[in-house]
VEXLO-192473 format. One line per field, with one value per residue (C-alpha): residue number from 1; y, x, z. Coordinates in Angstrom, 1 decimal. Example, Ala and Ser with C-alpha at 12.3 -4.5 7.8 and 13.67 -1.06 7.14 Angstrom:
REM VEXLO-192473
n <- 1; 2
py <- -4.5; -1.1
px <- 12.3; 13.7
pz <- 7.8; 7.1
END
This chain:
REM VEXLO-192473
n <- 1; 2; 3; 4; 5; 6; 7; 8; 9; 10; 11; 12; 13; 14; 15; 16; 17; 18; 19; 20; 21; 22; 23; 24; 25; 26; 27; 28; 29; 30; 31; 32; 33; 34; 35; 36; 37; 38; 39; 40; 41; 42; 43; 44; 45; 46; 47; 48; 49; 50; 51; 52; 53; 54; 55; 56; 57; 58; 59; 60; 61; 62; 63; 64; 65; 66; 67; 68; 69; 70; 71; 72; 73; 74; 75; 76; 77; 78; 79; 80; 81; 82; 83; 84; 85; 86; 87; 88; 89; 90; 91; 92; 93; 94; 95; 96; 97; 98; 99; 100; 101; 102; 103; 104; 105; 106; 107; 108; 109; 110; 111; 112; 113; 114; 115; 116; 117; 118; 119; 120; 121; 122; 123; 124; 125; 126; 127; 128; 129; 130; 131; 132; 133; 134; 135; 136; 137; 138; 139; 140; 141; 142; 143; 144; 145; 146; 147; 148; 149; 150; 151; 152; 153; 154; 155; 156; 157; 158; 159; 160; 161; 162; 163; 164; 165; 166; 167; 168; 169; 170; 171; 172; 173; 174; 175; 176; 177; 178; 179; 180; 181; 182; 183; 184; 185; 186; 187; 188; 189; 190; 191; 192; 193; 194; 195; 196; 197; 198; 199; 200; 201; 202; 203; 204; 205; 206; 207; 208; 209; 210; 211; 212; 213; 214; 215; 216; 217; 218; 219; 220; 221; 222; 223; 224; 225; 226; 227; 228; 229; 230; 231; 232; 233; 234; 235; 236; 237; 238; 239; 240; 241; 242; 243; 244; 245; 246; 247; 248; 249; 250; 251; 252; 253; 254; 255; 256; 257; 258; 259; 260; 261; 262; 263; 264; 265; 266; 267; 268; 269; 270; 271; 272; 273; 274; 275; 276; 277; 278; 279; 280; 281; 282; 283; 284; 285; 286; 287; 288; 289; 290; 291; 292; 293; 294; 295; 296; 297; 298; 299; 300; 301; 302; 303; 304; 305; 306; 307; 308; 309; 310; 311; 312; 313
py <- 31.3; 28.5; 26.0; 23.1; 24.9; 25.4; 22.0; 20.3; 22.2; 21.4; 17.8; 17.9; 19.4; 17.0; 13.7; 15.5; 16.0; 19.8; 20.5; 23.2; 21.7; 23.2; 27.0; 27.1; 24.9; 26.1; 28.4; 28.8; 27.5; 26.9; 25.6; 28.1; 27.4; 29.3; 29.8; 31.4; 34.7; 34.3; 30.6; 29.4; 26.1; 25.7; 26.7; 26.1; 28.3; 27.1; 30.5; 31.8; 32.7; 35.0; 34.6; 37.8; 36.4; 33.8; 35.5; 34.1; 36.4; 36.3; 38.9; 39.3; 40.5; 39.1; 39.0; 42.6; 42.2; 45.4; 43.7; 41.7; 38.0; 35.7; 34.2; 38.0; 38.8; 35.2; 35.6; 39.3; 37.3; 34.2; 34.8; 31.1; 29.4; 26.3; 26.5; 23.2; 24.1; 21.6; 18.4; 20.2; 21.7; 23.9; 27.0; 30.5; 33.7; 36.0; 39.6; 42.3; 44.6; 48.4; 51.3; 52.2; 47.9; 47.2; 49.3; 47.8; 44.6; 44.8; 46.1; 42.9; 40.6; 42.6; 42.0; 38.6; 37.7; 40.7; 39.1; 41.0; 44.4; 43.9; 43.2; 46.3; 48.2; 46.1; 47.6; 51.0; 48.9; 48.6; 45.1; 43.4; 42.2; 39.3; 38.0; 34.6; 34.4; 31.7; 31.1; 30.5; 33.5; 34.0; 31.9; 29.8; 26.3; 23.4; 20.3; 17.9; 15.3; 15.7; 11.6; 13.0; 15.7; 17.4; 17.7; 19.3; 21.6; 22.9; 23.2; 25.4; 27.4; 27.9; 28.9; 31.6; 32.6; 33.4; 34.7; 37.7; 38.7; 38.9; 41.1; 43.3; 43.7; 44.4; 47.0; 48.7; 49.1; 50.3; 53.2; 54.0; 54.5; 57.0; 58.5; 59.2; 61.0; 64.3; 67.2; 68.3; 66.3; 63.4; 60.5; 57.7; 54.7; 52.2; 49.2; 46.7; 47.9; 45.0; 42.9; 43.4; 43.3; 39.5; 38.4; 39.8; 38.2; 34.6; 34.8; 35.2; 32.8; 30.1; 31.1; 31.0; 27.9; 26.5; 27.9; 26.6; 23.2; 23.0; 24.4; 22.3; 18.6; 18.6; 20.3; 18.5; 15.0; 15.7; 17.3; 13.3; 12.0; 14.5; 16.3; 17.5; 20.3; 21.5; 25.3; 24.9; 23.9; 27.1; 29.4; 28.7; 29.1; 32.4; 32.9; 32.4; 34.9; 38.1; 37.3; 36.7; 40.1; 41.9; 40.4; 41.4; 44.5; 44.5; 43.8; 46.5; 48.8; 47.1; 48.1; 51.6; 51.1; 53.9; 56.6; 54.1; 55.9; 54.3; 54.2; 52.9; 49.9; 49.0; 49.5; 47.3; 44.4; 44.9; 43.9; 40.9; 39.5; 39.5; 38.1; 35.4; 34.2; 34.0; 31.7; 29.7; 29.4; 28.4; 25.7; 24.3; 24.4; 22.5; 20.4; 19.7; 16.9; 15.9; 15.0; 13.3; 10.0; 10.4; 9.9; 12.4; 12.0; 10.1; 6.6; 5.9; 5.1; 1.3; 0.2; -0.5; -3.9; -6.4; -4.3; -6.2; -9.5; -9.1; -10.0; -13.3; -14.7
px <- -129.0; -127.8; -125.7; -127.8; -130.3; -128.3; -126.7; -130.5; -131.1; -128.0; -128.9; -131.9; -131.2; -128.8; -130.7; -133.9; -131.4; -131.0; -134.8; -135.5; -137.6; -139.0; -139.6; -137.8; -140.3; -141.6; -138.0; -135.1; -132.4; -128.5; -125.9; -122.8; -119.4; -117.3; -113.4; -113.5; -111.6; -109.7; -109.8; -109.1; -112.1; -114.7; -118.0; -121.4; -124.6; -127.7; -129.4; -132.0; -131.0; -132.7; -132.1; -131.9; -131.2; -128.6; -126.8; -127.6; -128.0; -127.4; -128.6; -126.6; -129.5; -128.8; -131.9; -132.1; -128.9; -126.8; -123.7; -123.1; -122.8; -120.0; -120.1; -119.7; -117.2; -115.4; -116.1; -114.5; -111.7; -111.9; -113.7; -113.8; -116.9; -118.4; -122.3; -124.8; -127.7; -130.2; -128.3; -125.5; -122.0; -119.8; -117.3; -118.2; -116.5; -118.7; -118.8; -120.6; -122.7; -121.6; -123.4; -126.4; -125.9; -126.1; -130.0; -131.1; -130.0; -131.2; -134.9; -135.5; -134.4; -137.1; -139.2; -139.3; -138.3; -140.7; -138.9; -135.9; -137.7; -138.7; -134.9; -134.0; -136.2; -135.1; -131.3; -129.2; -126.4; -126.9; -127.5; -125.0; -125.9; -123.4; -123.4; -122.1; -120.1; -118.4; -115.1; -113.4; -112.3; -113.8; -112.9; -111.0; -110.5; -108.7; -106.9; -109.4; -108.5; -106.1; -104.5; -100.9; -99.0; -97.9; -101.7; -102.7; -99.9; -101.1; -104.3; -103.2; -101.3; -103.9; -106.1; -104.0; -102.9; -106.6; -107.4; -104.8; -106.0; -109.3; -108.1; -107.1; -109.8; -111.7; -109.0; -109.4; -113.0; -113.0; -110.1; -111.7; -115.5; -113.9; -111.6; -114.5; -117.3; -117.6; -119.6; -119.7; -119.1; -117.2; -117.6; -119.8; -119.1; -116.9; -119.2; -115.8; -114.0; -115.2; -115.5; -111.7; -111.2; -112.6; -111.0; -107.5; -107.8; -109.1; -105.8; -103.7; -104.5; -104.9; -101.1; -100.1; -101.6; -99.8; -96.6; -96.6; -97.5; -94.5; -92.1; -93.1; -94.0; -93.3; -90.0; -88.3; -89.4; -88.4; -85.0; -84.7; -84.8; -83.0; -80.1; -78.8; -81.7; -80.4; -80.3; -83.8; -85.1; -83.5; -84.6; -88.4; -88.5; -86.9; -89.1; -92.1; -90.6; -90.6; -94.3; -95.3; -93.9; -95.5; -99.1; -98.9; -98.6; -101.3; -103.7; -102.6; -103.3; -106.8; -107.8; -108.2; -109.2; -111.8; -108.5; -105.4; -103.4; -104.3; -100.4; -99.3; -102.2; -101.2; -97.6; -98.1; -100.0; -97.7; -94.9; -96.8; -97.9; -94.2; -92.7; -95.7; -95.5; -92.0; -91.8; -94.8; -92.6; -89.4; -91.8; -93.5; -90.4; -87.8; -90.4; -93.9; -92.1; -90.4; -94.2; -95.8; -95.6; -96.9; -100.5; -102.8; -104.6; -102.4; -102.4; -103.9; -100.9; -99.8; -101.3; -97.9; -96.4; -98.1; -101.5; -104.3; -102.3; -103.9; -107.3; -106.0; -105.5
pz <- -56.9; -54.1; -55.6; -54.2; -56.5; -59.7; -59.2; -59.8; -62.6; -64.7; -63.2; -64.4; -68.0; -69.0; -67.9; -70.0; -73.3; -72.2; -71.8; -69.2; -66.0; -62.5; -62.8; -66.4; -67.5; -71.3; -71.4; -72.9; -70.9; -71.7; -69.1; -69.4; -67.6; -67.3; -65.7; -62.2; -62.8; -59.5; -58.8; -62.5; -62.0; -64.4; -62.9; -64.6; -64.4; -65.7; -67.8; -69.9; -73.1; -75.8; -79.4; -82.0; -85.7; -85.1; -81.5; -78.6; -75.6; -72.1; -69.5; -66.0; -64.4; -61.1; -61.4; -60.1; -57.8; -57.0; -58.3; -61.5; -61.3; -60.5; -64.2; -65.9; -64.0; -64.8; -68.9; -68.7; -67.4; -69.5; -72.5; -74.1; -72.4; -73.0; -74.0; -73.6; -75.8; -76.1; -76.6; -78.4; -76.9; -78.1; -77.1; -77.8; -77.2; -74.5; -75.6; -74.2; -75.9; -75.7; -76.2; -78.8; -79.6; -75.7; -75.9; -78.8; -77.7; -74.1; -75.7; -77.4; -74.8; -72.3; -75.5; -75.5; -72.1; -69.8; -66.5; -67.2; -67.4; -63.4; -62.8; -64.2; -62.1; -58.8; -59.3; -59.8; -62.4; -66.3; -66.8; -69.3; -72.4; -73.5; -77.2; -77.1; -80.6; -82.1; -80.5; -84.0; -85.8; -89.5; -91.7; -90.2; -91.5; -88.9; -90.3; -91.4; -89.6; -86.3; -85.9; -84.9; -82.6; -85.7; -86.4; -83.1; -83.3; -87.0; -86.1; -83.2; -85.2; -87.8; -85.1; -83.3; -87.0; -87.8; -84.6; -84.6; -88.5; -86.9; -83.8; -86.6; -88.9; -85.6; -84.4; -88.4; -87.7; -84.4; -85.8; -88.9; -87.2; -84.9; -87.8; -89.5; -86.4; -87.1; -85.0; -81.8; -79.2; -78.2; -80.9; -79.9; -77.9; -79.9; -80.8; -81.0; -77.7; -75.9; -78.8; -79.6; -76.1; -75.5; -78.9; -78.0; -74.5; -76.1; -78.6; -75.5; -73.3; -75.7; -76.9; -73.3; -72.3; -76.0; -74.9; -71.6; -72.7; -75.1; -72.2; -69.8; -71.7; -75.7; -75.8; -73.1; -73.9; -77.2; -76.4; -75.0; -78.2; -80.2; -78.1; -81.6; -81.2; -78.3; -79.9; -81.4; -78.2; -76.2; -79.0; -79.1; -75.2; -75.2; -78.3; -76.2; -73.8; -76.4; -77.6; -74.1; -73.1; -76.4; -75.8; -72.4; -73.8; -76.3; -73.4; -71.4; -75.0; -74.8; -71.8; -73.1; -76.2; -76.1; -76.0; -77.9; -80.5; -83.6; -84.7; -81.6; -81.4; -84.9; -84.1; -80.8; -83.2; -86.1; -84.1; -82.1; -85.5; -87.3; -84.1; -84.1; -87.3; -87.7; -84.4; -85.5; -89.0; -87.2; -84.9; -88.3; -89.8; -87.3; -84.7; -86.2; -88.7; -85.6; -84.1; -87.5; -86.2; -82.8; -82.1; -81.4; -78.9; -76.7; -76.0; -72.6; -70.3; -69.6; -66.3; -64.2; -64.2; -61.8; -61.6; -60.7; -59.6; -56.2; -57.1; -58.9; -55.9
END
């Protein structure tokens, strides 16, 4: 769609508390940005949505165009997105559907939403099915309340923490499904490829962009105030070296997930997970009581001395 056009529907939806106007009228309509997969900008596409239980599906029908669009090809890049729902708006993880789930899936939105049955018919590609899941893994729990650094950090951790258990329950499934086909022919599809995929991806980049927030603002104001940590300092950064260069890895595994060795996958994620935790350990142990008394989020910065004098004049 022009941008012109997409930029008066989002307009429009978030003056009207995230009602759908103009030819989405009486539809279900969400606002879903995404992070450009080459450019790294956020970039927001108003869509229509089907629900099935309590998923929410998208359809990147185009509609009916021979290529997929700009915001699947972000989310297989970026899987966190941001979702505006109504009035409400939260993250989600974007996962396509694969295989016998993809049909079914696809069936029901052309079910409840016809439209998408012409796209089909208007276009040679298989139109992707995206579930948009919660971004948290299961389970997980964040600090009730975040007021300091030490806070933000924890709650980080706990999130990363929960998010590689969940990567491997996922990775169990997948191995265990395909353990157990039996008959001729190949076995079937893996339902959590692209699930584990997205999830694996997510945990990454969030500890990368963690990692490189440390390097580049905690650590060295910080080593400022406490020059006696010197060492501690040197070892987390070439800490965050190691499990940068063992989750790099473990996405290259993903990508063919359909054919990984089960012993070298878990061997792969064994190894990521021991060195994680023990750096996340060594963090808690030595900085986060470092950060307890300092506010979280950030004061605002002191406007500079003299500001404003001009207009007393």
């Amino acid at each position: 769609m022009p941008t012109s056009f997409n930029e008066s529907v989002i307009k429009q939806f978030r003056t009207d508390g995230g009602k759908a106007g103009g030819p989405f009228e009486g539809g279900n309509l969400l606002l879903l940005t995404t992070t450009g997969a080459e450019s790294g900008t956020a970039r927001t596409t108003p869509l229509g949505y089907v629900r099935h239980g309590d998923a929410l599906l998208v359809v990147g029908s185009g509609p009916g165009a021979p290529d997929h669009p700009d915001w699947y090809r972000d989310l297989l890049a970026h899987p966190v997105v941001r979702v505006e729902l109504g009035t409400e708006t939260f993250q989600a993880l974007a996962v396509p559907a694969e295989g016998a789930r993809r049909e079914e899936l696809f069936a029901h939105a052309v079910r409840t939403a016809p439209g998408y049955g012409g796209h089909r018919a208007r276009t040679a590609r298989s139109l992707p099915v995206v579930v948009l899941e919660p971004a948290e893994p299961d389970g997980w729990e964040g600090p009730r309340e975040v007021r300091t650094l030490a806070d933000k950090i924890m709650e980080v951790h706990t999130w990363l923490r929960g998010q590689l258990r969940q990567v491997a329950a996922q990775a169990d499934a997948h191995f265990a499904a395909r353990a157990a086909h039996e008959g001729p022919g190949e076995p079937p599809a893996p339902g959590l490829g692209l699930q584990i995929r997205q999830r694996c991806l997510a945990f990454c980049q969030a500890l990368r962009f963690h990692h490189v927030s440390e390097d580049a603002h905690v650590f060295p104001t910080m080593a400022r105030h406490h020059p006696d940590l010197a060492d501690t300092f040197a070892r987390l950064t070439e800490e965050h070296r190691t499990v940068a260069r063992i989750q790099d890895e473990l996405v290259t595994l993903l990508a063919g997930v359909q054919i990984a060795d089960p012993e070298r996958f878990r061997t792969e994620l064994d190894a990521m997970t021991r060195e994680l935790n023990a750096h996340l350990d060594f963090e808690e142990e030595t900085i986060v009581p470092l950060l307890a008394e300092v506010p979280w989020p950030p004061a605002p910065p002191a406007p500079p001395a003299g500001a404003g004098r001009e207009h007393e004049e």
